[in-house]
C-alpha positions, 0 to 999 in steps of 0.5 A: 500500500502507498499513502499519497498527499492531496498533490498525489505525492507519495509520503509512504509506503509498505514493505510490499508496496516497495517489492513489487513497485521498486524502492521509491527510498532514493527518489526526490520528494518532486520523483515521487509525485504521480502525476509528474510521473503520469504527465511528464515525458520519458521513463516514470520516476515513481515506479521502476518499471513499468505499470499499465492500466486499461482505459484512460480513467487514470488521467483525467482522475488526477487532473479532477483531484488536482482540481479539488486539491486546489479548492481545498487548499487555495494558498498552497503555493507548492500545490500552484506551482505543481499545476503551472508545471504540468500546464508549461510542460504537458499538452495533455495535462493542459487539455484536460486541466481545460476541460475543467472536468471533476469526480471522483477517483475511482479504484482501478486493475493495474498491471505491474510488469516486474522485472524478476517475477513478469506481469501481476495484477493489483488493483488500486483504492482511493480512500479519503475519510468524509468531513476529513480535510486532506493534509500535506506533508513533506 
């Protein structure tokens, strides 16, 4: 399992979660965030090898929680900055920035293609607690 911030950054994970995904222990605070990863061309930091999703819920999704991330927290400066990056450097992030769309993350089948033990299915959960107002952490 990993815990991510309201920016989609990762902030901790378990002792599988790093087995099956590579030790994310030596990447930056700014390689751990997801949707830098997802968005910026190249190879993904987040991850040590690859990860793929059916469909393309995954995109939109974080760009909506972005979106309410700002909402609920309009003066985090970090959080601004992270949104006026994608926007300089991601021409699909831009778009869907623009499209203005919102909802809810939705849990989805991932497929983890590891390097020692080939293709395992996982799947993926969004749990934020109601009336609980999302922190960040550094």
């Amino acid at each position: 399992m990993g815990v991510f911030s309201a920016d989609w950054t990762l902030l901790s994970c378990t002792p599988s979660w790093s087995v099956l995904m590579g030790d994310p222990s030596a990447r930056t605070h700014v390689e751990r965030n997801l949707v830098r990863a997802v968005f910026t061309p190249g190879p993904s930091t987040l991850a040590a090898w690859p990860v793929l999703q059916e469909g393309d819920a995954l995109k939109p999704a974080l760009v909506a929680d972005l979106r309410t991330a700002l909402v609920d927290y309009p003066g985090d400066r970090a959080l601004v900055g992270l949104v006026e990056e994608l926007r300089s450097t991601s021409a699909e992030f831009t778009r869907l920035w623009d499209e203005g769309a919102v909802g809810p993350h939705v849990s989805a089948r991932k497929t983890i293609v590891h390097p020692q033990v080939g293709e395992r299915l996982g799947g993926t959960a969004r749990t934020v607690r109601p009336g609980l107002r999302r922190g960040r952490c550094r």
